[in-house]
SETIFI-193937 format. One record per residue (C-alpha): residue in one letter; x, y, z; residue number from 1. Coordinates in Angstrom, 1 decimal, padded with zeros to 4 digits. Example, Ala and Ser with C-alpha at 12.3 -4.5 7.8 and 13.67 -1.06 7.14 Angstrom:
REM residues 2
<pt r="A" u="012.3" v="-004.5" w="007.8" k="1"/>
<pt r="S" u="013.7" v="-001.1" w="007.1" k="2"/>
***
This chain:
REM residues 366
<pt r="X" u="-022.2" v="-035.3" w="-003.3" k="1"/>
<pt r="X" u="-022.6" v="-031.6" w="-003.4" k="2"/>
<pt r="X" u="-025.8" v="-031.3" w="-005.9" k="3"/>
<pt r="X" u="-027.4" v="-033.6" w="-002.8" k="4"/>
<pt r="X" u="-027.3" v="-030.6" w="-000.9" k="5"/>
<pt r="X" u="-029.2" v="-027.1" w="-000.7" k="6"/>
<pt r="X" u="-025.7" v="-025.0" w="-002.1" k="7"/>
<pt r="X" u="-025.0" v="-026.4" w="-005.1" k="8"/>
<pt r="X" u="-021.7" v="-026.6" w="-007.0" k="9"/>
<pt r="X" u="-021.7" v="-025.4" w="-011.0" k="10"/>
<pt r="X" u="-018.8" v="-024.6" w="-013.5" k="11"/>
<pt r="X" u="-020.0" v="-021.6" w="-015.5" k="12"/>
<pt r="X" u="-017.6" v="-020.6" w="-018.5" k="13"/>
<pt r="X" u="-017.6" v="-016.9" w="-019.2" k="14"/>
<pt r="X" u="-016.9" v="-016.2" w="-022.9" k="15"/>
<pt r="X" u="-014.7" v="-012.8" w="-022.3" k="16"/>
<pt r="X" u="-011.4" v="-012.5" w="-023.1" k="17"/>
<pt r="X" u="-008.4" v="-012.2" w="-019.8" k="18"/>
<pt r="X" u="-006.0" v="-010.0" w="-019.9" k="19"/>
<pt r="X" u="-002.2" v="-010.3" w="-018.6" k="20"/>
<pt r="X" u="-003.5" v="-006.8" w="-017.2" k="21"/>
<pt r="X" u="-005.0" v="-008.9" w="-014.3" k="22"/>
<pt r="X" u="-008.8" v="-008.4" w="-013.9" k="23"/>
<pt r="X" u="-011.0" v="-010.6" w="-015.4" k="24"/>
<pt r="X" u="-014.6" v="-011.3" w="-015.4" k="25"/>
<pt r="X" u="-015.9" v="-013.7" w="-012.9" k="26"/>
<pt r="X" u="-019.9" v="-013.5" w="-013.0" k="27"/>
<pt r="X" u="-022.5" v="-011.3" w="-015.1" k="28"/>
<pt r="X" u="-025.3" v="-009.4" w="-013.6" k="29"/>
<pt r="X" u="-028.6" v="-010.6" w="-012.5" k="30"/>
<pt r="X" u="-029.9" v="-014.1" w="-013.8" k="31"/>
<pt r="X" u="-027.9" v="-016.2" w="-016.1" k="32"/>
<pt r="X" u="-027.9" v="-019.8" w="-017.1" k="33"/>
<pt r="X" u="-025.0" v="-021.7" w="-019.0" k="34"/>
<pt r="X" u="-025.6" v="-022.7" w="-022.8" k="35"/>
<pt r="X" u="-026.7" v="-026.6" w="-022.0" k="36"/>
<pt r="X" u="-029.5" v="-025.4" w="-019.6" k="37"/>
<pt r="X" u="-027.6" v="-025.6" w="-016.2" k="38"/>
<pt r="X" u="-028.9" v="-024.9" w="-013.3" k="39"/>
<pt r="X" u="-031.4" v="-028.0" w="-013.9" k="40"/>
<pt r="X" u="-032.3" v="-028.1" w="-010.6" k="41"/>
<pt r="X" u="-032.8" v="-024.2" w="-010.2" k="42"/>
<pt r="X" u="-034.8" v="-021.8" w="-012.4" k="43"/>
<pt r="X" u="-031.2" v="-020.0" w="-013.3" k="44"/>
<pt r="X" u="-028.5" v="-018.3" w="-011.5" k="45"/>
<pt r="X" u="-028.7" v="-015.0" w="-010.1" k="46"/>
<pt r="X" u="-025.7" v="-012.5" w="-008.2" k="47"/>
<pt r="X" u="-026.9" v="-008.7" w="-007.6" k="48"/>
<pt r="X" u="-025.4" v="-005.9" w="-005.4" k="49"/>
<pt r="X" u="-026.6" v="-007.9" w="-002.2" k="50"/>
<pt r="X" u="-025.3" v="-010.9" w="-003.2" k="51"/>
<pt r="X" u="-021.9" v="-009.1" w="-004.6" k="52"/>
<pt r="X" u="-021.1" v="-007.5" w="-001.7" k="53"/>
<pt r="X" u="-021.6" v="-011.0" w="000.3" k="54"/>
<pt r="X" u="-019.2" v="-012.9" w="-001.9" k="55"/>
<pt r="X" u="-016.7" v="-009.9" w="-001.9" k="56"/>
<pt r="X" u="-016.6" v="-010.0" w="001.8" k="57"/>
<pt r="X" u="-015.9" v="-013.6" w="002.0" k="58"/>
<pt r="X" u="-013.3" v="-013.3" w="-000.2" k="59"/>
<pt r="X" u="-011.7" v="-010.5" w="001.8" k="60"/>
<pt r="X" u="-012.0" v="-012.9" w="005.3" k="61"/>
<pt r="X" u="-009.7" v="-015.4" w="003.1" k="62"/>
<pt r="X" u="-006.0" v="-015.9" w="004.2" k="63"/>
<pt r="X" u="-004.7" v="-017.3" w="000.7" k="64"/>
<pt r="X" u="-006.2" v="-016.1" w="-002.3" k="65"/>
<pt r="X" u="-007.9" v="-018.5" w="-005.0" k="66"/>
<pt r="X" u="-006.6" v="-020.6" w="-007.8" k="67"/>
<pt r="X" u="-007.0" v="-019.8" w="-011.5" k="68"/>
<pt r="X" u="-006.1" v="-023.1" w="-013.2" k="69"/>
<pt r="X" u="-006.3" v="-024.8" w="-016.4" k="70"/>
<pt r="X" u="-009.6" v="-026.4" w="-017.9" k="71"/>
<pt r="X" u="-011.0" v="-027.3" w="-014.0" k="72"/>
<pt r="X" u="-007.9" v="-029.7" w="-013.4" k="73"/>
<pt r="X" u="-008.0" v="-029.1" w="-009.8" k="74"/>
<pt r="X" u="-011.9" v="-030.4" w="-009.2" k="75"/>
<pt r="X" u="-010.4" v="-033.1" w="-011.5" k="76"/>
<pt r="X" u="-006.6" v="-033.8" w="-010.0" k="77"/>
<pt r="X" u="-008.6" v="-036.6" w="-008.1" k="78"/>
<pt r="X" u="-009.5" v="-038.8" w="-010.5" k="79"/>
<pt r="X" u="-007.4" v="-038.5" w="-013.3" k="80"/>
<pt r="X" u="-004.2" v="-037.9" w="-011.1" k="81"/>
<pt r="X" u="-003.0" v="-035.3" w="-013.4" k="82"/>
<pt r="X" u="-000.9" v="-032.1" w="-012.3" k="83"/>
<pt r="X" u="-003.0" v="-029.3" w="-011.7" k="84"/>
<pt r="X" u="-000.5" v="-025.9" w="-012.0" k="85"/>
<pt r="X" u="-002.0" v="-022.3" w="-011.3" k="86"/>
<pt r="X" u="-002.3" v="-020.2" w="-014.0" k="87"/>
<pt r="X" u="-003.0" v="-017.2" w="-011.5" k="88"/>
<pt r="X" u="-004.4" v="-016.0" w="-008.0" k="89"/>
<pt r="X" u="-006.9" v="-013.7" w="-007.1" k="90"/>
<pt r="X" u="-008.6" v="-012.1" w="-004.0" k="91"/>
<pt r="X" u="-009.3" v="-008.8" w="-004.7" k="92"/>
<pt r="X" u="-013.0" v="-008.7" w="-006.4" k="93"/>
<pt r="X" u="-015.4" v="-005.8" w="-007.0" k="94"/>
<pt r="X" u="-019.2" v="-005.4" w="-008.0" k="95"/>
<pt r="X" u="-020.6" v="-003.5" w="-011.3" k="96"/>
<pt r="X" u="-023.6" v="-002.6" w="-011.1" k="97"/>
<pt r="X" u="-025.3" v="-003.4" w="-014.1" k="98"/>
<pt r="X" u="-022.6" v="-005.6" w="-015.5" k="99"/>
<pt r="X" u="-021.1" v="-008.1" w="-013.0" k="100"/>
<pt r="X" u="-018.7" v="-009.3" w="-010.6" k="101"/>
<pt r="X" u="-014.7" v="-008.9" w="-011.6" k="102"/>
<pt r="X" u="-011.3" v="-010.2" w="-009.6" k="103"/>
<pt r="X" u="-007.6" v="-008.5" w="-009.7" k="104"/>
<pt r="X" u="-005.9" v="-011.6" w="-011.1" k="105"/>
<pt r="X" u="-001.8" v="-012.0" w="-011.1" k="106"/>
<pt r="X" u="-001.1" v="-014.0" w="-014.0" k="107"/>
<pt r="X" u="001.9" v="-016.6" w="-014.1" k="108"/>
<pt r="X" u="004.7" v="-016.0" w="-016.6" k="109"/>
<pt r="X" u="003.2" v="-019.3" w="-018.1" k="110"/>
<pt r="X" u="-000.3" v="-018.5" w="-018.3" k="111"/>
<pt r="X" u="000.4" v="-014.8" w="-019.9" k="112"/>
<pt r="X" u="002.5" v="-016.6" w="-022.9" k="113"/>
<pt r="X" u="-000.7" v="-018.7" w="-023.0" k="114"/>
<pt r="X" u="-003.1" v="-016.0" w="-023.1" k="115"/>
<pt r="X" u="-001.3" v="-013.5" w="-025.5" k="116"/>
<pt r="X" u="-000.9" v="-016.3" w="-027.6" k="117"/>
<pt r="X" u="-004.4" v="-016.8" w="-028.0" k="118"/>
<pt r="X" u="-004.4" v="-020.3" w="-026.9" k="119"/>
<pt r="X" u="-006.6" v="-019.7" w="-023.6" k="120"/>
<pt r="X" u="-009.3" v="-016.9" w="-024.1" k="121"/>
<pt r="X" u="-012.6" v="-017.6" w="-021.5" k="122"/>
<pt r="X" u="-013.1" v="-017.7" w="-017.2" k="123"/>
<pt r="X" u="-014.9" v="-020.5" w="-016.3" k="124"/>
<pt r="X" u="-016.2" v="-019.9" w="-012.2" k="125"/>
<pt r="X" u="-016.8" v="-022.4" w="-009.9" k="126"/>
<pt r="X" u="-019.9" v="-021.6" w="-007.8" k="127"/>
<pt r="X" u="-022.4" v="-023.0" w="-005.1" k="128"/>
<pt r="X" u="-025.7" v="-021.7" w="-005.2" k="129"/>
<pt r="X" u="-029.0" v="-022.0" w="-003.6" k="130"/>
<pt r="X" u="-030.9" v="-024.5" w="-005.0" k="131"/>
<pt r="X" u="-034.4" v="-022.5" w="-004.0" k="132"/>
<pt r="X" u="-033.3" v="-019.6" w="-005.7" k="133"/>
<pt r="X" u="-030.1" v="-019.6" w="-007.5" k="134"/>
<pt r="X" u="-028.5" v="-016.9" w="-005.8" k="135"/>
<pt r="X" u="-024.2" v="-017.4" w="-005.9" k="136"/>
<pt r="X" u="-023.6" v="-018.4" w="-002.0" k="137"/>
<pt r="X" u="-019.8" v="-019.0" w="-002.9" k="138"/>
<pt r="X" u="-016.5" v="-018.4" w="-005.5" k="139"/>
<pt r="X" u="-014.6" v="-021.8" w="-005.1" k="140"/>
<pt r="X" u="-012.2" v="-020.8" w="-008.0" k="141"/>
<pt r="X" u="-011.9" v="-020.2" w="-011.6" k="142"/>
<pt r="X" u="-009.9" v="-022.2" w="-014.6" k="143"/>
<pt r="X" u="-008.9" v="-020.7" w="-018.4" k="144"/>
<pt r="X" u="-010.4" v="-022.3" w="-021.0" k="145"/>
<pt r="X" u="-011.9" v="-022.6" w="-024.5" k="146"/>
<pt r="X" u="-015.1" v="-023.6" w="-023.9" k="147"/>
<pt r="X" u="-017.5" v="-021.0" w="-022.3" k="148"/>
<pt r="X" u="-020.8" v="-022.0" w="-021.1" k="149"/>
<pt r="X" u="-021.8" v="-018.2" w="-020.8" k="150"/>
<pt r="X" u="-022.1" v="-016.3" w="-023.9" k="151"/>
<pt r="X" u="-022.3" v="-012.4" w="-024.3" k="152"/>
<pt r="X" u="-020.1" v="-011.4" w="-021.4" k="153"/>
<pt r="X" u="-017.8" v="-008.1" w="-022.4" k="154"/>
<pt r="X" u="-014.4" v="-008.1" w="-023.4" k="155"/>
<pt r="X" u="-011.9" v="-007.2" w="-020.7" k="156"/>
<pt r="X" u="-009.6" v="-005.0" w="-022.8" k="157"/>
<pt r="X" u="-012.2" v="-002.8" w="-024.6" k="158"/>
<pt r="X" u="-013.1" v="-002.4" w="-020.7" k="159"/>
<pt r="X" u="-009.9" v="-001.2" w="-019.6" k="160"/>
<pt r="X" u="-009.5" v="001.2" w="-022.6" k="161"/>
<pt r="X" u="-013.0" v="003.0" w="-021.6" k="162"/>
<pt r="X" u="-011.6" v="003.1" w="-018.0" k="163"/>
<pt r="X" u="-008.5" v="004.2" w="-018.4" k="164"/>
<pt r="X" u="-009.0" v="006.6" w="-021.2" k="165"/>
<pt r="X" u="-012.4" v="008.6" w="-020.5" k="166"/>
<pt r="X" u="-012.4" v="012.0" w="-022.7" k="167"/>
<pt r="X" u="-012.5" v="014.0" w="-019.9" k="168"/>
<pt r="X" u="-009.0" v="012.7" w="-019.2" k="169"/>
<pt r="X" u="-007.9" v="012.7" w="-022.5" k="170"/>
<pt r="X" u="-008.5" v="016.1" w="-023.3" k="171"/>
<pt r="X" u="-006.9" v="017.7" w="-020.4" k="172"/>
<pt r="X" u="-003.4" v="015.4" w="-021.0" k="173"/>
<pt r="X" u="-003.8" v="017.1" w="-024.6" k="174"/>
<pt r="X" u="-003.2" v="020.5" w="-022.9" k="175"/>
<pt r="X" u="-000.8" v="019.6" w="-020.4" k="176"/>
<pt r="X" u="001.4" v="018.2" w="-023.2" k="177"/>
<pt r="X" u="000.8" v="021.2" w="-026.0" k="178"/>
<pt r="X" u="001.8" v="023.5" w="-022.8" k="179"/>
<pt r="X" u="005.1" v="021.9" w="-021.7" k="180"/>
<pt r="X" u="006.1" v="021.5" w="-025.5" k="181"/>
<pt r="X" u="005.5" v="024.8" w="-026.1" k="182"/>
<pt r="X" u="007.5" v="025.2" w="-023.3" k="183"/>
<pt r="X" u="010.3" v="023.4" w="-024.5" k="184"/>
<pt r="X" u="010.2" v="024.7" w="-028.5" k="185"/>
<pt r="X" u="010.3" v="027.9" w="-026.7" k="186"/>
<pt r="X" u="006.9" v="028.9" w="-028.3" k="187"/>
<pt r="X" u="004.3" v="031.6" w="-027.1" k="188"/>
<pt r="X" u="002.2" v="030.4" w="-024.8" k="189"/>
<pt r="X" u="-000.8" v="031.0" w="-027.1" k="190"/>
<pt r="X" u="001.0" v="029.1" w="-030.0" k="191"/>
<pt r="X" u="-002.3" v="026.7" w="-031.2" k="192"/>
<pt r="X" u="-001.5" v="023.3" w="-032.1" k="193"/>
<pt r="X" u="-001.3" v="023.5" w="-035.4" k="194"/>
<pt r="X" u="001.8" v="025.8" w="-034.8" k="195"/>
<pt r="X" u="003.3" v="023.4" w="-032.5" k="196"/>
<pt r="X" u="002.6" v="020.5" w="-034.8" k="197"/>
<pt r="X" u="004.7" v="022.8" w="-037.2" k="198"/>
<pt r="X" u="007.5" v="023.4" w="-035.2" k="199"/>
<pt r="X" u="008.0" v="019.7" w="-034.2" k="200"/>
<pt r="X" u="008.1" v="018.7" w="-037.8" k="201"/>
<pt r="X" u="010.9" v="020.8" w="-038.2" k="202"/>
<pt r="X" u="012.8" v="019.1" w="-035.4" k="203"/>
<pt r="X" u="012.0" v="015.7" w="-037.0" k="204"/>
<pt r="X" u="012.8" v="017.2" w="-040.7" k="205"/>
<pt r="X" u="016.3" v="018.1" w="-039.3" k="206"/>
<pt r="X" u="016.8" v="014.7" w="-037.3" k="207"/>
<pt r="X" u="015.7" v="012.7" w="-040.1" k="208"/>
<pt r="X" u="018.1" v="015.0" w="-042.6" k="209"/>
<pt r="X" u="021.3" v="014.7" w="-039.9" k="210"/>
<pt r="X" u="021.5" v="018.3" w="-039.5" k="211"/>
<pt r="X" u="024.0" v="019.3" w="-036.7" k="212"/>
<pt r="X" u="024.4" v="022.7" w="-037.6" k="213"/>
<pt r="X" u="023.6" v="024.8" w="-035.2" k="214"/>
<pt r="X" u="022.1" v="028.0" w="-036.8" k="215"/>
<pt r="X" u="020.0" v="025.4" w="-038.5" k="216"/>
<pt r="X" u="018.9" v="023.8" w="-035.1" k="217"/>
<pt r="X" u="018.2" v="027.5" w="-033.8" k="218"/>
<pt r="X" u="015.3" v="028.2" w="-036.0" k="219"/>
<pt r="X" u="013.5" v="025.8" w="-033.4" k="220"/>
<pt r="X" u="015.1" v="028.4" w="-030.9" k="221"/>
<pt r="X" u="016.0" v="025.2" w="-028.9" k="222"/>
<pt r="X" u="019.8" v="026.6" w="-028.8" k="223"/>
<pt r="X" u="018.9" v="030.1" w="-027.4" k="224"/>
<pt r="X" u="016.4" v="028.3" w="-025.1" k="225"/>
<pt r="X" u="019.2" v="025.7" w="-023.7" k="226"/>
<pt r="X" u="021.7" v="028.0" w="-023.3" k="227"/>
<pt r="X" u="019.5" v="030.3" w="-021.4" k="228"/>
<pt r="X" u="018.6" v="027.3" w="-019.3" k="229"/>
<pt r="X" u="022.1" v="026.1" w="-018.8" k="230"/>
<pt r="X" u="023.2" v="029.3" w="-017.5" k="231"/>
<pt r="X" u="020.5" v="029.8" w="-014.7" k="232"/>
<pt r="X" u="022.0" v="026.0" w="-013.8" k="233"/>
<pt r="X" u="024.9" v="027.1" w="-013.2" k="234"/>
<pt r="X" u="023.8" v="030.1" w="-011.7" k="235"/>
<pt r="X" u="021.4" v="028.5" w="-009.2" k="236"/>
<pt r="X" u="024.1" v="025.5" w="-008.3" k="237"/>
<pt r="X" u="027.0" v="028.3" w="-007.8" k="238"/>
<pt r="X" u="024.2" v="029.8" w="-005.0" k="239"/>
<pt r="X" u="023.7" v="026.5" w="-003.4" k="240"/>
<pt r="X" u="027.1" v="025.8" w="-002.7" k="241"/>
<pt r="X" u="027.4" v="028.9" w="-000.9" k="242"/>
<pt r="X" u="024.5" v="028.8" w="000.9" k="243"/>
<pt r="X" u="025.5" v="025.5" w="001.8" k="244"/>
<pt r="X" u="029.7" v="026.8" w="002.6" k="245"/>
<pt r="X" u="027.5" v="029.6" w="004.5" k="246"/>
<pt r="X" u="025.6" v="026.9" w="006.8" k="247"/>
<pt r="X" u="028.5" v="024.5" w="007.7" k="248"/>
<pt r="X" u="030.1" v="027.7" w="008.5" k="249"/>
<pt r="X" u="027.3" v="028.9" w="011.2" k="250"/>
<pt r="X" u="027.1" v="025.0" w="011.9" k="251"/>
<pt r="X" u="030.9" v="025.1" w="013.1" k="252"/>
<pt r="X" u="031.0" v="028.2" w="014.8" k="253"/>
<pt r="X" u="027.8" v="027.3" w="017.2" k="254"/>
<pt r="X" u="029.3" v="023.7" w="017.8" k="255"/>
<pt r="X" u="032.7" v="025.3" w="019.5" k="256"/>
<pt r="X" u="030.5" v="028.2" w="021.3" k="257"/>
<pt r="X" u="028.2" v="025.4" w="022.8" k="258"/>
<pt r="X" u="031.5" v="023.1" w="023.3" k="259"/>
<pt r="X" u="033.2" v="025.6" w="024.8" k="260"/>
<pt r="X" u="029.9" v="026.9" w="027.0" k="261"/>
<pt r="X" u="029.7" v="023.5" w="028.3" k="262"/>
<pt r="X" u="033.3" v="022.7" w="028.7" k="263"/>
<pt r="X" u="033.3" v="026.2" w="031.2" k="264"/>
<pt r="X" u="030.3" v="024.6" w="033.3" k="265"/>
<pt r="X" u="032.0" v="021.7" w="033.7" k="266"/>
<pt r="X" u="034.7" v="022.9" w="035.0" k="267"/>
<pt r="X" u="032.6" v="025.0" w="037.5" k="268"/>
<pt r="X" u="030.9" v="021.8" w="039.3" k="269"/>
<pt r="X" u="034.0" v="019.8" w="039.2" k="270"/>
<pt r="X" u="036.0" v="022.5" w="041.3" k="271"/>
<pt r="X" u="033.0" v="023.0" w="043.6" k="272"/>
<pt r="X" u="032.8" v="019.2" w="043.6" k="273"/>
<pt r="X" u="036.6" v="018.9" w="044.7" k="274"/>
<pt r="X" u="036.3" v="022.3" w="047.2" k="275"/>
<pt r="X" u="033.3" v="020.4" w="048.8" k="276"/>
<pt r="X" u="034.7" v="017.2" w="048.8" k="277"/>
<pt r="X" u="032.1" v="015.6" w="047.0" k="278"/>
<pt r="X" u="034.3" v="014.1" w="044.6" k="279"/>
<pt r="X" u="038.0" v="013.0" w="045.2" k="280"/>
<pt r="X" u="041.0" v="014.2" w="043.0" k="281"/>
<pt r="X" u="041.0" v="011.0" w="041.6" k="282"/>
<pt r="X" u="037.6" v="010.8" w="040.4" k="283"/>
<pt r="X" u="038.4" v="014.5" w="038.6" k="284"/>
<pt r="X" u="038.8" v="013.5" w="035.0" k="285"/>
<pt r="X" u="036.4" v="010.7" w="034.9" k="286"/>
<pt r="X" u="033.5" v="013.4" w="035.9" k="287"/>
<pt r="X" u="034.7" v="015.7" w="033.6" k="288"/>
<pt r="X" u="034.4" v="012.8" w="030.8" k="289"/>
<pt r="X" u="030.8" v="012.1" w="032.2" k="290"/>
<pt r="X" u="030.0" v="016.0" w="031.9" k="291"/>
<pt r="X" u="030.8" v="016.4" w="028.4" k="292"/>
<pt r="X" u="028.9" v="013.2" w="027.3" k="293"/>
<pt r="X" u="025.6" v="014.0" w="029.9" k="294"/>
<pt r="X" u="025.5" v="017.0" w="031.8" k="295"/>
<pt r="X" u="022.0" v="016.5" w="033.7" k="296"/>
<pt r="X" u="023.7" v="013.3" w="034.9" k="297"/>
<pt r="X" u="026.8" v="014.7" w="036.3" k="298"/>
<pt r="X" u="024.4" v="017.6" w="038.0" k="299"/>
<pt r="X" u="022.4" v="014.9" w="039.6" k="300"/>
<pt r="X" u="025.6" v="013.0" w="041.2" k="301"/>
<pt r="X" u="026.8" v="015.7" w="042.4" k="302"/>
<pt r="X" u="023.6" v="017.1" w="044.0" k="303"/>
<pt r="X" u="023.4" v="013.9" w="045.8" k="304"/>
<pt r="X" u="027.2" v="013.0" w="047.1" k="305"/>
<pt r="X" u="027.9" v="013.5" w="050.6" k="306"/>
<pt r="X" u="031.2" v="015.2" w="051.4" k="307"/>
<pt r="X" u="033.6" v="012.7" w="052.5" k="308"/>
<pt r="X" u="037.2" v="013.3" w="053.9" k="309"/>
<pt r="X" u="039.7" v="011.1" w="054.5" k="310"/>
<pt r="X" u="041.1" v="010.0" w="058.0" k="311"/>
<pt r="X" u="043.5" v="012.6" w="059.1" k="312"/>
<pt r="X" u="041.8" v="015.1" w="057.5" k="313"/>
<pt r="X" u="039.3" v="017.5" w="058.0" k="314"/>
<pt r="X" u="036.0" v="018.6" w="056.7" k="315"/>
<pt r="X" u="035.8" v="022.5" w="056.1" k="316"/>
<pt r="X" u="032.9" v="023.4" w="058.7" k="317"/>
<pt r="X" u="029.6" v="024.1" w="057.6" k="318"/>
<pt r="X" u="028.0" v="027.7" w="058.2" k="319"/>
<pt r="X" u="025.8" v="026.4" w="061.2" k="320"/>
<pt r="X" u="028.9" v="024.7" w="062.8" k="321"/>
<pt r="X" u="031.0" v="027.8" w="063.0" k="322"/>
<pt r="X" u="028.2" v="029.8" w="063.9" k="323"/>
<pt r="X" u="027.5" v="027.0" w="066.7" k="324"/>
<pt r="X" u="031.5" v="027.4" w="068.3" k="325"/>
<pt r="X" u="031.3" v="031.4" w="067.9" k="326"/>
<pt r="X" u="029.8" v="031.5" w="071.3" k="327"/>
<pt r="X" u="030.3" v="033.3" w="074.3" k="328"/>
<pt r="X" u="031.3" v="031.6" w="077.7" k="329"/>
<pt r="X" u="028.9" v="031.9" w="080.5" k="330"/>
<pt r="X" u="029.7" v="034.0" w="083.1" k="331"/>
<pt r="X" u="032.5" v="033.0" w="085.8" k="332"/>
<pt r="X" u="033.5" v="030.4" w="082.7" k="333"/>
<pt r="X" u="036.4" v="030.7" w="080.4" k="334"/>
<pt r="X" u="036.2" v="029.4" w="076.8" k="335"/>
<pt r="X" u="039.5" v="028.0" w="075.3" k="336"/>
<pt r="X" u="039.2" v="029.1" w="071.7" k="337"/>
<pt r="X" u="041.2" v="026.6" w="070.9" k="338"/>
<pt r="X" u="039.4" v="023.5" w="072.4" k="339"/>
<pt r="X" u="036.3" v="025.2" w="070.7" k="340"/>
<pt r="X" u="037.8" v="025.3" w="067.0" k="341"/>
<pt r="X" u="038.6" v="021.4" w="067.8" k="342"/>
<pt r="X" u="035.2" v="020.7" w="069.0" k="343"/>
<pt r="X" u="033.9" v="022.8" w="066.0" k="344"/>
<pt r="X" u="036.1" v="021.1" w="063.3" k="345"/>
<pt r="X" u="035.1" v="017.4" w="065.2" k="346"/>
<pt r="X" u="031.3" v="018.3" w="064.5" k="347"/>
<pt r="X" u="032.0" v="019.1" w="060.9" k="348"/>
<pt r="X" u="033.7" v="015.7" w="060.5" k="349"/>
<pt r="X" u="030.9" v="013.9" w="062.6" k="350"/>
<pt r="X" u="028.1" v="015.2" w="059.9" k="351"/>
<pt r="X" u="030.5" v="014.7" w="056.9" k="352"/>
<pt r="X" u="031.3" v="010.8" w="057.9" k="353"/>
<pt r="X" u="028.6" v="010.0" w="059.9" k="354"/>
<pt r="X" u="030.5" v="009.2" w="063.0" k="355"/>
<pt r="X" u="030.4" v="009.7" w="066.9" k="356"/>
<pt r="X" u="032.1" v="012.6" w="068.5" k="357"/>
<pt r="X" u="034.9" v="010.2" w="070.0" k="358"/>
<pt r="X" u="035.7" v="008.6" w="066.2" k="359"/>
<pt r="X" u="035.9" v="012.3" w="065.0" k="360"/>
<pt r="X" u="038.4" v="013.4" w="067.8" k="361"/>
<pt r="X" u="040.2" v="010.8" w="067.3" k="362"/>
<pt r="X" u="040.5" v="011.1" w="063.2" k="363"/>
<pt r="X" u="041.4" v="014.4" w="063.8" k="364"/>
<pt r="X" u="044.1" v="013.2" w="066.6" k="365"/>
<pt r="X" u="045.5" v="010.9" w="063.7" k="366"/>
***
């Protein structure tokens, strides 16, 4: 049994009211001890910043977040074999000083009903503490119910309305709203609110009267004030559509230059390609596709393609291989200029194909 061992196990009811808002109050500050003298086998029960910040943690390390059921029917599921449906989950807690530990609770649809109903009203914890000292080693889970153990713990909704609605914050909405209405009665900008008051009682009087004239409705110089607003409307949306006419425009025109620009450098490689034999004719329109779709890809096939001619034709001779026929016969030798053109045009075939001298000759021969 768990009161056999040093962490004990309590249900601690805390008499505050929940809110379908979704925090709640789990645990006051410092010592406590439930209305029928629990703990009875530690002086009371105690939770502080240290021990806040402990729980929170563990909380945080959870995967799934903990129950919120009805009246402790999950600690009881076991023996009385009853259902034990979730009112709400929570994992998200934070320390107060001074007033105690709270959790982020979502709220089923059921439990909500139940609680603005006032049929449920109080948290009841589960804990385990130390024996020795009371301390809160642990948040099991929590159940609604109607019978708090704790008493004096603070109301969650006059809580939320001191947090959500500090004067500080107040009073500066106040301004921000008397400035925009003033803005849209078309008052001065100094108008007090007194004189605001009075010119929104005038748009009520004439709502609640039916009034649709509209010299009537322009004493609130809302008319003026919408027409004048109207116009600059139209204004500004006539100057956005041609700024936006204007763009496509530019948009156009730079798409056929840069169409155009690479349509012209494509060409260029191809023919060099094709003068080179790099390429074949065949192969012509299938690089000129690629170009258009990925220039640097075309420029790096080309740069690496080896001229190739076909059998019975010939390479066009490189620089060096012309340079290498242009020679001058030794003396008491006669050079046949045409043997040499031959002999210059089968070298420019041999480095072209990668053949011998003999397969060159006779490729040309063919």
């Amino acid at each position: 049994m768990m009161r056999a061992m040093k962490h004990a196990i309590a249900l601690a009811a805390c008499s505050f009211a929940p809110s379908a808002t979704g925090e709640m109050q789990l645990l006051p500050a410092g010592k406590f001890s439930a209305r029928d003298g629990r703990p009875h086998d530690a002086e009371c029960w105690l939770i502080n910043s240290a021990i806040a910040k402990q729980l929170i943690a563990d909380i945080d390390a959870l995967k799934n977040p903990l129950v919120v059921d009805y009246e402790h029917q999950t600690m009881l599921a076991a023996d009385n074999g009853q259902p034990a449906p979730a009112a709400g989950w929570f994992k998200s807690v934070r320390w107060e000083e001074g007033v105690g530990l709270f959790a982020e609770v979502e709220w089923t649809e059921r439990a909500i009903a139940h609680i603005d109903a006032g049929e449920y009203k109080y948290i009841s914890p589960v804990i385990a503490y130390d024996k020795a000292t009371g301390a809160i080693k642990k948040i099991i889970n929590a159940a609604l119910t109607n019978s708090p153990a704790i008493d004096g713990m603070e109301a969650v909704t006059a809580r939320l309305t001191a947090e959500l609605y500090p004067q500080e914050t107040l009073t500066m909405d106040i301004d921000e709203l008397l400035e925009r209405v003033r803005y849209l009665l078309n008052l001065p900008t100094l108008a007090t609110p007194e004189e605001v008051a009075a010119e929104l009682q005038k748009a009520v009087d004439l709502i609640k009267a039916g009034e649709n004239d509209a010299v009537a409705a322009n004493t609130l110089g809302i008319v003026g004030l919408t027409t004048a607003r109207t116009a600059e409307v139209v204004a500004l949306k006539a100057e956005m559509e041609t700024a936006t006419a204007a763009l496509k425009a530019a948009q156009d025109e730079l798409s056929s230059i840069k169409t155009a620009a690479l349509a012209q450098e494509v060409d260029g490689l191809i023919t060099a390609a094709l003068t080179e034999h790099k390429i074949a004719p065949a192969q012509k329109d299938a690089m000129v596709e690629l170009g258009k779709k990925d220039l640097a890809l075309l420029k790096s096939i080309l740069s690496a393609a080896v001229p190739v001619v076909a059998v019975g034709q010939v390479a066009a001779p490189s620089a060096e291989t012309v340079a290498a026929a242009n020679f001058t016969a030794p003396q008491g030798f006669t050079a046949d200029g045409v043997a040499l053109e031959k002999l210059g045009k089968a070298h420019a075939y041999m480095q072209a194909n990668d053949v011998t001298l003999e397969t060159a000759l006779k490729a040309m021969e063919g």
